[in-house]
KOLMAR-69976 format. One record per residue: x, y negated, z negated of N, C-alpha, C, O, CB in turn. Coordinates in steps of 0.1 Angstrom, whole numbers, plus 2048, in hexadecimal, padded with zeros to 3 digits. Each point is the difference from the previous one (the first is absolute). Glycine has a CB too. Example, Ala and Ser with C-alpha at 12.3 -4.5 7.8 and 13.67 -1.06 7.14 Angstrom:
residues 2
8848397B27F77F48008097F480080A8007F97E380C7FB80F7E98138097F58007F87F57F88057F57FF807811817
This chain:
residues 374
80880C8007F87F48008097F38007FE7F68067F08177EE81C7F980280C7F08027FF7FC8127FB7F680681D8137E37EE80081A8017F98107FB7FA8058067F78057FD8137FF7F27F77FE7F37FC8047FA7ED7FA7FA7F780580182A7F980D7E37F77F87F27F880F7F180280C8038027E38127E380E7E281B80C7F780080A7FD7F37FC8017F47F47F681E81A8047F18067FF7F07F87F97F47F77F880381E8078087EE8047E77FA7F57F680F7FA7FC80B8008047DC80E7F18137ED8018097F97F57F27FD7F47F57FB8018237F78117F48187E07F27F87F88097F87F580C8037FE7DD81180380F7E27F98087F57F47F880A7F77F780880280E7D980680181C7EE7FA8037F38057F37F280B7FF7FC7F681F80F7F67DC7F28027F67F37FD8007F57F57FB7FE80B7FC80E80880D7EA7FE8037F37FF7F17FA8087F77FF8048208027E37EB7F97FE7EE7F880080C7F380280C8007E97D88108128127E47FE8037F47F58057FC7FF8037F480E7F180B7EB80F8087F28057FE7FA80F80E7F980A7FF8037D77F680B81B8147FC80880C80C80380A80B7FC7FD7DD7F980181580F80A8098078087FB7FB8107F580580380E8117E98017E381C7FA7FD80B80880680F80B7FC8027ED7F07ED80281B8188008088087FF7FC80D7F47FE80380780D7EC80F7F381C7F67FF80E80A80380B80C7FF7FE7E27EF7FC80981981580A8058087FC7F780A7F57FC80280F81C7F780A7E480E7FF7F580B80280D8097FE80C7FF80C7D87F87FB81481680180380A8107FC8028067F77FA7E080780D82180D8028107FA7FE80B7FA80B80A8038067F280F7E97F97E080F8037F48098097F57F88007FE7F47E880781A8207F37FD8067F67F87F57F37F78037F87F781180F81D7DD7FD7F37F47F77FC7F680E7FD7F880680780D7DE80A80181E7E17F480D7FD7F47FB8007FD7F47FC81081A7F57EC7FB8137F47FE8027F680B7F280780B7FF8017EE8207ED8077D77FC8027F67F980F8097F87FF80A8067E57E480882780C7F180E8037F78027F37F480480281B80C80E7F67EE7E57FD8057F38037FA7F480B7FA7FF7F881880C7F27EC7E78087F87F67F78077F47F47FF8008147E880F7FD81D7E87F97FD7F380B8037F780B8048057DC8028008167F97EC8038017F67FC8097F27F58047FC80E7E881280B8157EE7F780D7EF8057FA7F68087F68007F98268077FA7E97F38087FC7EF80D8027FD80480B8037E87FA7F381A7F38058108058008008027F280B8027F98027EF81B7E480F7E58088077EF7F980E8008028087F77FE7E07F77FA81B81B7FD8107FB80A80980880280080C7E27FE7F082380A7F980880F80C7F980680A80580180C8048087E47EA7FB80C7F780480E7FB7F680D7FA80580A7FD80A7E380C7E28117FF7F480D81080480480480180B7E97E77EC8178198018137FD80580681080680880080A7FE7EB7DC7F68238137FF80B80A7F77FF80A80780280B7FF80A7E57EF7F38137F97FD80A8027FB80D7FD80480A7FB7FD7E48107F380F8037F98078128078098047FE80B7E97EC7E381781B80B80E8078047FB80980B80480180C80B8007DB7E48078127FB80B8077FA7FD81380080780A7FA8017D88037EB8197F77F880B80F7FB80880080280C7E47F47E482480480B80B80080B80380F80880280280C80A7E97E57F581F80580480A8077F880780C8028098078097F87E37EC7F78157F580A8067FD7F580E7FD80580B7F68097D980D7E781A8047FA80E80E8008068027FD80C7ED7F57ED81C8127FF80B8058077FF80D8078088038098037F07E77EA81480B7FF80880F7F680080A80080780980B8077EB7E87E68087F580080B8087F880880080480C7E97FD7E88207F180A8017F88068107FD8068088087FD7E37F37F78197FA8138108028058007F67F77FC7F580180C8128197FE8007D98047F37F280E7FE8058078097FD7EC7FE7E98127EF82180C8007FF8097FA7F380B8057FE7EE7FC81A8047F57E18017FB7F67FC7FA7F47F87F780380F80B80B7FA7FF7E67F97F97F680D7F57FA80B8037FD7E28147FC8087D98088087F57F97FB8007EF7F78087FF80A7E881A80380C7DE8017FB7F48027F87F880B8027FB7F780980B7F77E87F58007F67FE80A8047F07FD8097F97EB7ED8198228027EC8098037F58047ED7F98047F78078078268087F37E37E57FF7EF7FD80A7FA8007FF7F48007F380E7F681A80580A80C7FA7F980980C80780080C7FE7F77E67E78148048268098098068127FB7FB80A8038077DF80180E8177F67DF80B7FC7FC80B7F38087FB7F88077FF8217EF8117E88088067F68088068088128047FB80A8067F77D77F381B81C80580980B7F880280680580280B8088077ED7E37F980A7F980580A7F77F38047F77FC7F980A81E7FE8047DF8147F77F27FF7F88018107FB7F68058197F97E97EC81C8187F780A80B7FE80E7FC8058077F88057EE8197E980D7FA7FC80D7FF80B80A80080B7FE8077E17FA80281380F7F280A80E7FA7F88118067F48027FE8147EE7E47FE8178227FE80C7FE8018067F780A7FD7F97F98028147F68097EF8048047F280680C8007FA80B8017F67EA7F681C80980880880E7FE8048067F18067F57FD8038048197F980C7E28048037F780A7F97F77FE8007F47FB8108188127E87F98077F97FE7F67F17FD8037FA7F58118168197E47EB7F97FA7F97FE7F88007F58027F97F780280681B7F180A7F07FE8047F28047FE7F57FA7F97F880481281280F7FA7F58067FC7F38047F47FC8017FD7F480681680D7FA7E68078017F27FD7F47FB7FC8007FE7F481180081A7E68007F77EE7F97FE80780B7F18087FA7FA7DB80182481C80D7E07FC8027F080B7F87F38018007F47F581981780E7E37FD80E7F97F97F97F47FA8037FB7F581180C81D7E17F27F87FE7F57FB7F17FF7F77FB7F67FB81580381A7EA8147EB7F58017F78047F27F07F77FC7F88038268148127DB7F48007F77F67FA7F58047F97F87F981A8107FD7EF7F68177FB7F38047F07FB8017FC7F57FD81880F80E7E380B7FC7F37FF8007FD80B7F77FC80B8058017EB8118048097DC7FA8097FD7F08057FE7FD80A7FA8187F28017E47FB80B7F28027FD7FD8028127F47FE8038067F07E180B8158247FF80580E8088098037FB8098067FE7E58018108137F981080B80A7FA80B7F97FC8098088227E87FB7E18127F07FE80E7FB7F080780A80080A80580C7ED7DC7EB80181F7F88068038008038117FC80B8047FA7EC7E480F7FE82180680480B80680680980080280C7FD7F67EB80A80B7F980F80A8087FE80E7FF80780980680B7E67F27E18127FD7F68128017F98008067FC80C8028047FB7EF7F97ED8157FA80380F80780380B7FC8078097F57EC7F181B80780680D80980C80480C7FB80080A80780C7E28027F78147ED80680D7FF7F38078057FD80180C8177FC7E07E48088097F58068057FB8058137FD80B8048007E77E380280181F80180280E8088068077FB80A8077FE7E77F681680B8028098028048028137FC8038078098047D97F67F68257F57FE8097FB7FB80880E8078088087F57EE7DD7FA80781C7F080B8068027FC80B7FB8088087F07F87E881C7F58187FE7FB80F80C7FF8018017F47FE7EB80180582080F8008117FB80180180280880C7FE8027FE8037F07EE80681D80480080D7FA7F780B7FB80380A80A8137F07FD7DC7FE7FF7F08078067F87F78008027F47EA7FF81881A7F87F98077F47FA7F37F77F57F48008018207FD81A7F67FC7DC7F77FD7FC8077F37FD80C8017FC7E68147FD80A7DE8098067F28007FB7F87EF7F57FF7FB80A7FF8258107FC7DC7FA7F77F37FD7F08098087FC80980B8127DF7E27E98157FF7F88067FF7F57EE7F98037F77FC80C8278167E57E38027FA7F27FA7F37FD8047F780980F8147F67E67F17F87F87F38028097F97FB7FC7F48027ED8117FD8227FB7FB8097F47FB80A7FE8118087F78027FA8107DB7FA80282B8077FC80E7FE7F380880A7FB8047F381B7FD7F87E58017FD7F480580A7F67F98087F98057DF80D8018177FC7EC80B7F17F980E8008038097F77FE7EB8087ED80D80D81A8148018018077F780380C8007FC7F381180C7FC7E67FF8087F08047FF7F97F88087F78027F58078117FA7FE7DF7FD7F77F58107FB7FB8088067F97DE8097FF81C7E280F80A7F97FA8027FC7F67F97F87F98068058168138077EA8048007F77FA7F87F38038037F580E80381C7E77EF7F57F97F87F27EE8077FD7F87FE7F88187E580F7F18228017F180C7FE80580D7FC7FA8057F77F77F281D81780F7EF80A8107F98058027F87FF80B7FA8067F78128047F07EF8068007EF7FC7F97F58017F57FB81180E80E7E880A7F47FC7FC7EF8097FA7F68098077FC7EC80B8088097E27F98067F77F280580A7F47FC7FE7F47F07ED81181D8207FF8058077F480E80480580480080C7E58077EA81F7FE7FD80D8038057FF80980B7F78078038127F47E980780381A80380880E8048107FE8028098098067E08017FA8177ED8028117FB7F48028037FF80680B8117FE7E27E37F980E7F28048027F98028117F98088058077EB7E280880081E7FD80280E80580480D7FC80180C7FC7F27EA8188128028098098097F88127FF8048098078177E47F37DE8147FD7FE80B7FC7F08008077FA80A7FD8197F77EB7E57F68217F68058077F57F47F97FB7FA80A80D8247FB7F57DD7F07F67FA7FB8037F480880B7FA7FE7F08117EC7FC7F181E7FF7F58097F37FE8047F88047F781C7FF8117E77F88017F47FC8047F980980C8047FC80B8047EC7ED7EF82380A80280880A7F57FC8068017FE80C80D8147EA7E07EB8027F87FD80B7F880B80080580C7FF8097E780D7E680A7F47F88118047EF7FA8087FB7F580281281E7E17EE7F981F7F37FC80C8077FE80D7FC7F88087F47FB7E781A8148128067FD80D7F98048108007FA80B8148097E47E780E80C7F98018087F27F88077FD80080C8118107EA7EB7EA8027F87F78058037F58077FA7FC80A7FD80B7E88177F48078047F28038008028137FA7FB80A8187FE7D97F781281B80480380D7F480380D8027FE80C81380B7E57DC7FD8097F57FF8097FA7F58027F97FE80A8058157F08057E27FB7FB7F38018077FA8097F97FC8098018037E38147FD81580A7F98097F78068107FA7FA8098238077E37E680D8127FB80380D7F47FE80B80080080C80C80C7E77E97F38027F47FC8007FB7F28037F57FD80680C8167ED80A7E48068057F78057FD7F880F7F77FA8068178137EA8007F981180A7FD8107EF8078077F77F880282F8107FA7D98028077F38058097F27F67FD7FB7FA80A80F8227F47F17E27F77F37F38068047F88007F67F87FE7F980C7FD81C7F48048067F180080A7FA8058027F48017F68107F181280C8128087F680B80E7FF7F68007FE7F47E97F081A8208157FB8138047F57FF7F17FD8047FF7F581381681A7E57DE7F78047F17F87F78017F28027F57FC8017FA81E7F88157E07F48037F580880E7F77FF8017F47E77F882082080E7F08088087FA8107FD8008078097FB7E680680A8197E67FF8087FA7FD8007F37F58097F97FC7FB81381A7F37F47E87FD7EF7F98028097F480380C7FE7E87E08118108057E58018017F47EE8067F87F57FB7FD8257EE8067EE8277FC7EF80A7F68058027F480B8017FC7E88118177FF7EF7E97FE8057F07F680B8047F57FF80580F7E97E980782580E7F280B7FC7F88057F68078047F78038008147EB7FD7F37FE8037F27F880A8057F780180880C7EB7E880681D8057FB8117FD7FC8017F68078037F78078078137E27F57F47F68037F57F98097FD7F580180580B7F07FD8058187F77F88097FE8068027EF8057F77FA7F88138237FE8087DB8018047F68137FD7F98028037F47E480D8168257EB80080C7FC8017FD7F680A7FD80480B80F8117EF7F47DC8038047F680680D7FC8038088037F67E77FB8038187FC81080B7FA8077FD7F48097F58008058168177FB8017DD8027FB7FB80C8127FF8018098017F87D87F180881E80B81080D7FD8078017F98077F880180980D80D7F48077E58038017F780580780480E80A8068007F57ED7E97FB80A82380A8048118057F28067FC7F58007F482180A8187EF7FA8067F680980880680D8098087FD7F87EA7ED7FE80C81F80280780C80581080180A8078037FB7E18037E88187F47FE8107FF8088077F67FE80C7FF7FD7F381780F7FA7E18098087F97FC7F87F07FE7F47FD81981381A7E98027E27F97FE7ED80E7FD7FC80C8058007DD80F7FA80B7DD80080D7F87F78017FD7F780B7FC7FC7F77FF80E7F08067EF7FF8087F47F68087F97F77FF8098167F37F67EF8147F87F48097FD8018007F180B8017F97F580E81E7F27F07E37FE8017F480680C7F880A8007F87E37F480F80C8177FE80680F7F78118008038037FC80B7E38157FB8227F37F380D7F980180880F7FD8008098087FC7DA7F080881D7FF80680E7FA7F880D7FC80580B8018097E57F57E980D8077F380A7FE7F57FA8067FF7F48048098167E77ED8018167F17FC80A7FB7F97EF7F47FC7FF80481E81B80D7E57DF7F47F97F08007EF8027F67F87FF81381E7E98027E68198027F88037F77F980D7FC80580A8198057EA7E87E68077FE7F880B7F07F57F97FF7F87F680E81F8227EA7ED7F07F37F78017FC80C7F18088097FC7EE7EA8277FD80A7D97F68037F57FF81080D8007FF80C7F17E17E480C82C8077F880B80B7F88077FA7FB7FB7F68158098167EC8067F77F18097FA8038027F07F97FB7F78028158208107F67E78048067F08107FD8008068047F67E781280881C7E180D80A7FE7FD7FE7ED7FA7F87F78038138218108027E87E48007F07FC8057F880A7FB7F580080880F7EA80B7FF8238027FB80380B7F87FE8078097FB7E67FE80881A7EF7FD80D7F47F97F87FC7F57F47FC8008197FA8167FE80B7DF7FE7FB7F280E7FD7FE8088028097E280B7EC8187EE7FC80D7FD7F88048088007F98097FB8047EA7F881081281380880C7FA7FF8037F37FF80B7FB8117F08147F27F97EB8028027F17F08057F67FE8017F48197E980F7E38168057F58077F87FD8117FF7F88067F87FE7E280E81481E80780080C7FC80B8017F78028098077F37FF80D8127F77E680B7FA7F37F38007F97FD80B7FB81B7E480D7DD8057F57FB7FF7F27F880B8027FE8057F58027E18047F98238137F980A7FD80880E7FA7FD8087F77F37EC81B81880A7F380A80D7FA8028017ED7FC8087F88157F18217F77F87E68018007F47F47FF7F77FC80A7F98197EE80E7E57FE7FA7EF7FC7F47F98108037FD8077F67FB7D78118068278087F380A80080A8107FE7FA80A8017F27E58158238117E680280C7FF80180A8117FD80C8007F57EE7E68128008257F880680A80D80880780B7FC8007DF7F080281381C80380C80380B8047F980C7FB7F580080081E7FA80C7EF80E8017FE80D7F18038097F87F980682380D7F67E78098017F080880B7F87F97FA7F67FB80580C81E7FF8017E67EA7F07F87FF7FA7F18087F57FC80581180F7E28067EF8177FA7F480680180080F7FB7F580580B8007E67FF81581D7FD7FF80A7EE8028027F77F980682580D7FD7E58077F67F28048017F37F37F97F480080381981E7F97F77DA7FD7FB7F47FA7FA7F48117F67FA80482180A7E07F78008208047F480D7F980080D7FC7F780881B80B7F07E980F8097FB8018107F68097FF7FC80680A81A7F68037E68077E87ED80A7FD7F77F77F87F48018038168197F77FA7DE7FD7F77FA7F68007F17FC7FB7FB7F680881A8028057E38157FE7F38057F87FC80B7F680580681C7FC7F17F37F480B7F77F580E7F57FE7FC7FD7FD7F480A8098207F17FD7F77F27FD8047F880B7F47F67FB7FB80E7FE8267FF8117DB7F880B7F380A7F77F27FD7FF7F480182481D80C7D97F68047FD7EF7FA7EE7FA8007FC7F481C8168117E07E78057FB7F97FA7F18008017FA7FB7F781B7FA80A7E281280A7F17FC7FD80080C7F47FC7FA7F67F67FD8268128157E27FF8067F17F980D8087FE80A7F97FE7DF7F07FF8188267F580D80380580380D80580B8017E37ED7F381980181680780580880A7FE80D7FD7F48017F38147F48187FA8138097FA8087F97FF8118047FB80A81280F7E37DD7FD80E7FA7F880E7F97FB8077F47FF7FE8128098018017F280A7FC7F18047F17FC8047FD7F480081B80C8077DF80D7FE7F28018037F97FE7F37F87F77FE80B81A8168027F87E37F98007F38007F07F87F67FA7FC8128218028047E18028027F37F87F87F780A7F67FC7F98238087FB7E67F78177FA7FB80A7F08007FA7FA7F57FD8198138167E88017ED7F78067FB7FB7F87F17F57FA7FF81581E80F8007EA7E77FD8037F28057EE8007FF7FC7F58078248007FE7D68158077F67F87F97F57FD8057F77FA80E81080E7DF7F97FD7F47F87FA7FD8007F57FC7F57FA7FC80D81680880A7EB7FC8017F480D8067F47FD8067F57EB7FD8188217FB7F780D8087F780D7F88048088038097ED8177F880D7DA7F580E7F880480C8087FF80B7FA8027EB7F07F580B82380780D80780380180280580B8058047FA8007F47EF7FB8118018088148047F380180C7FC8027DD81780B80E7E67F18027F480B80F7F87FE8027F68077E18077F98268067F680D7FE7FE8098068058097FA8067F17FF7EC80581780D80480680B8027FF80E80A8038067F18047EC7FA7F38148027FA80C8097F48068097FF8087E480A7F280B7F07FE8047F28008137FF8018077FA8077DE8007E981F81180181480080380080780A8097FB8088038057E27ED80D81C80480480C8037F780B80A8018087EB80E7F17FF7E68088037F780C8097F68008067FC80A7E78077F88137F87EF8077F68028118027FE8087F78007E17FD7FB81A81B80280D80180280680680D80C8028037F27FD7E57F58048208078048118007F180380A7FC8077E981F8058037DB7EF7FC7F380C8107F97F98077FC8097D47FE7FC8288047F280F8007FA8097FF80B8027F68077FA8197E58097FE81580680A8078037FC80E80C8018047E980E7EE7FE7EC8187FC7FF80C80B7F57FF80B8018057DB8078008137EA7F18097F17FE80E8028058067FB8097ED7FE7E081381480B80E7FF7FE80580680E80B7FD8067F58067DD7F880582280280480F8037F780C80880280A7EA80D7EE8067E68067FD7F580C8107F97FB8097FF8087D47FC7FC8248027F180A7FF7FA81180180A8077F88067E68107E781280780E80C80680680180281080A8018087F780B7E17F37F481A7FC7FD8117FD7F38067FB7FD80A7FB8177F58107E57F77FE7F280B7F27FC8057FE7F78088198108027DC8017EF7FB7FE8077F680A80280480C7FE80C7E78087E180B7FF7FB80F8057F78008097F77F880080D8107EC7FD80081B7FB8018137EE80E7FD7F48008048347FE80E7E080B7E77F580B7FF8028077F080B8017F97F48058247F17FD7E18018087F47F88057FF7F47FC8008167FB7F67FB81980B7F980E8007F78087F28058017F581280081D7DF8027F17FD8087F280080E8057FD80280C7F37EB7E681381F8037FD80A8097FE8067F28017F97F680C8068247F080E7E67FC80F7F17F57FC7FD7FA7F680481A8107EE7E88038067F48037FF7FA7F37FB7F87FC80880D81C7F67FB7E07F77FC7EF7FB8027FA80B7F57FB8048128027E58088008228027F58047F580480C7F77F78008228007F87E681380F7F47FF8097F38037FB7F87FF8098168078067ED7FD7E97F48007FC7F57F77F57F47FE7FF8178158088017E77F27FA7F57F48017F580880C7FD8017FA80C7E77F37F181D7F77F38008057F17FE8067F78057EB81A7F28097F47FC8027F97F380C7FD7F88027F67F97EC81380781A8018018117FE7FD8067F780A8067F67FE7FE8217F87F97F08148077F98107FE7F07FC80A7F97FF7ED81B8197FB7E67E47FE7F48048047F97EF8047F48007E88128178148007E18077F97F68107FF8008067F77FB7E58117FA81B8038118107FE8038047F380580A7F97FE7F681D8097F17E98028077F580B7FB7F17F68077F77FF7F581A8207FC7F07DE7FC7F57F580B7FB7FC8068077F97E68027FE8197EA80D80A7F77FB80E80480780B7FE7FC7E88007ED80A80882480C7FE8098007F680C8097FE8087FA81A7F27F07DF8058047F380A8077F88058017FB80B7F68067EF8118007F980F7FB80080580280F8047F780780180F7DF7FB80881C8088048077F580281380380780A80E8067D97E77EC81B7FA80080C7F780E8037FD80580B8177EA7FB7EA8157ED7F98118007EC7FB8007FB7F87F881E8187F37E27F481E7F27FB7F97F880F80980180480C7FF7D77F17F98297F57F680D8057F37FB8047FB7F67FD80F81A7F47EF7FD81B7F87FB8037F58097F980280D8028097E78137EC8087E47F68097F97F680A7FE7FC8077F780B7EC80A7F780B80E7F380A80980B8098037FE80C7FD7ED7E481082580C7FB80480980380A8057F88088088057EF7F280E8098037E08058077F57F380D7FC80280C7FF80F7DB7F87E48128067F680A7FB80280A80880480A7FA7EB7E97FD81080E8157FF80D8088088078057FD8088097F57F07FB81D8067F78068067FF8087FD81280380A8067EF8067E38117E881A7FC7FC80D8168008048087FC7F77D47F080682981880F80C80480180F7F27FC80B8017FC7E58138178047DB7F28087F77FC7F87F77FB7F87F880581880D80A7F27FE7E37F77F87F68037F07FD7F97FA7F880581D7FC80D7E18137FF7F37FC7FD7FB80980080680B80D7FA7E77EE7EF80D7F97F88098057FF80A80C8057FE7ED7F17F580580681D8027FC80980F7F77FD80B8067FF7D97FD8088197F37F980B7F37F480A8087FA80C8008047E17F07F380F81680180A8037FA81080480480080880A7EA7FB7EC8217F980680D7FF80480480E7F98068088077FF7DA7FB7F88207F68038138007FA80B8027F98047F78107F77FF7F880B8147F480C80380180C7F680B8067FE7F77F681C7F08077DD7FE8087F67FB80C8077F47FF8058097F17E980A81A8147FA80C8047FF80C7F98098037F97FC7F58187F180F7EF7FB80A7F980880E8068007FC80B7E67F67F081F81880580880A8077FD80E7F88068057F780E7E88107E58177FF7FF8127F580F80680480680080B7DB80B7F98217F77F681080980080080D8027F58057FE8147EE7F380281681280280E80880D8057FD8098008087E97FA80A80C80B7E180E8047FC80681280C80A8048077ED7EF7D77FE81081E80180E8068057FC80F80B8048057DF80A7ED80E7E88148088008128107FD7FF8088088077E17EB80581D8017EC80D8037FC80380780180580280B7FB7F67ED8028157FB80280A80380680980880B8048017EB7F37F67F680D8138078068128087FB80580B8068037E67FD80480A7EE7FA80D7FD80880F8037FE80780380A7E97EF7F881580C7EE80B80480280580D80180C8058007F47E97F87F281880980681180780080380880680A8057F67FD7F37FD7F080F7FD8058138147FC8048088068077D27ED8038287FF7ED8117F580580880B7FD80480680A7FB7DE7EF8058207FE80980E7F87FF80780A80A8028067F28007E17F780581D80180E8048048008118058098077E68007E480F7E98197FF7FE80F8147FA80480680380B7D67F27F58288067F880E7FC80080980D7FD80D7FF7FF7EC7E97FA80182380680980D7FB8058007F38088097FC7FF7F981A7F67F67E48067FF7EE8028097F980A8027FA7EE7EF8037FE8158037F880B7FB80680F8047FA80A7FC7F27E5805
């Protein structure tokens, strides 16, 4: 039956909650055959799903599976094959993501396990930042610290990179050369500052906790307050990580929960929603400022994940008090979700962009596998 059928490529994307699944077509412009998603906390979604690769590796011509991986260190700043040797490196750096690479890296192994007669590609979201200049890369601490890897790495790369792309195609390479702000909103927020197409700087920095306000992460605080939580609360390291990136943000200050439908929902009648919100916005609309800032300026600004394309209401409060900068939304075509939500007039085009991590991905399997890499 392989014969018969044309090649695939499937991505597979491990979030923190689910497992997202889809098989393109294995073109340099994959094209979508298939998509869903399982639970990535039950053993039986996570065998299942091994089983379900295996089992289209023999209905179909699988020629490759990509792998979205968060953090590819100072050495992997492109897609990788994953060979064994590789391998062992991504596990090297589980210090770095430890609340992603672990769970990740048993969805490859696992794969790689049950399917090892196809290649299987690491595709790295701190890849897009790899050019982030030396005053966006080094962190304000000693150089022992930053000879040794702690620097500024960047993450959401893979989106960034469907966005740029997505870009250039409805708007034209002069629109993807100019000065963007992306903002990746979702349950992990990021935004990143572009400038002829190359990121110049990005919120999430050394770890994904870091940056804007997020679902259950805090985000940038005083260094020195994990110091007073340590000492006053007795806490560990894990503890306060687990404090930092499970039982902050958006759940740690409304007190119920980190999402953004619900608080939306509850903030009429419950000022901890409605505070929750409110620092959500106003520390991306922050953010944007310090962006236009470092860009001289700003030509376009992108929303994309699950909030930035679907809330409304966030979108138009973000933009609340960016005039300054020649930003003005248009309302009807904010409500409806509509693809370029700011006015006619207006001197920066606000566009709405659903993002496509998984096409990423293909793509860099179809480039690997079509260039002989592999």
């Amino acid at each position: 039956m392989t014969a018969t059928r044309p090649p695939a490529v499937l991505a597979l994307n491990r979030g923190s909650s689910s497992i997202k699944r889809a098989l393109f077509t294995f073109e340099a412009v994959p094209r979508p055959l298939e998509r869903s998603s399982v639970d990535a906390n039950e053993r039986a979604g996570l065998a299942g799903l091994v089983e379900w690769i295996a089992s289209e590796r023999r209905e179909r011509h699988l020629v490759g599976i990509g792998h979205r991986v968060v953090h590819g260190g100072r050495t992997y700043d492109r897609p990788h094959v994953i060979t064994d040797q590789v391998r062992e490196d991504l596990g090297r750096l589980i210090s770095f993501a430890p609340n992603h690479l672990p769970d990740e890296l048993a969805l490859i192994d696992a794969t790689r396990q049950r399917v090892g007669d196809v290649p299987h590609v690491a595709c790295f979201d701190t890849a897009f930042h790899r050019d982030l200049p030396a005053v966006a890369r080094r962190l304000p601490i000693p150089a022992r610290f930053d000879a040794g890897g702690v620097h500024a790495y960047g993450f959401h790369g893979l989106s960034y990179t469907f966005l740029m792309g997505e870009l250039e195609r409805i708007a034209g390479p002069d629109a993807a050369r100019g000065r963007v702000v992306l903002a990746h909103l979702g349950s992990g927020s990021s935004l990143a500052a572009v400038r002829e197409g190359r990121s110049v700087d990005t919120t999430m920095t050394f770890t994904p906790t870091g940056g804007v306000v997020m679902s259950t992460r805090a985000g940038d605080l005083d260094p020195g307050l994990v110091a007073y939580l340590m000492r006053t609360e007795r806490l560990t390291a894990d503890d306060v990580e687990q404090v930092l990136t499970h039982e902050s943000g958006l759940v740690g200050v409304s007190g119920t929960t980190g999402d953004m439908r619900a608080l939306l929902e509850r903030e009429g009648a419950d000022s901890h929603a409605r505070l929750a919100v409110d620092i959500y916005c106003y520390r991306i609309r922050k953010t944007i400022g310090a962006y236009a800032a470092v860009l001289g300026g700003l030509d376009t600004l992108v929303f994309s994940g699950g909030i930035g394309e679907h809330a409304s209401a966030v979108r138009a409060r973000i933009s609340d008090g960016l005039g300054f900068l020649g930003l003005e939304i248009d309302a009807p075509r904010n409500d409806r979700h509509a693809a370029v939500i700011s006015r006619d007039q207006s001197e920066v085009i606000v566009r709405v962009i659903p993002t496509d991590e998984e096409f990423v991905i293909a793509q860099a399997v179809h480039g690997l596998l079509a260039a002989g890499l592999a």
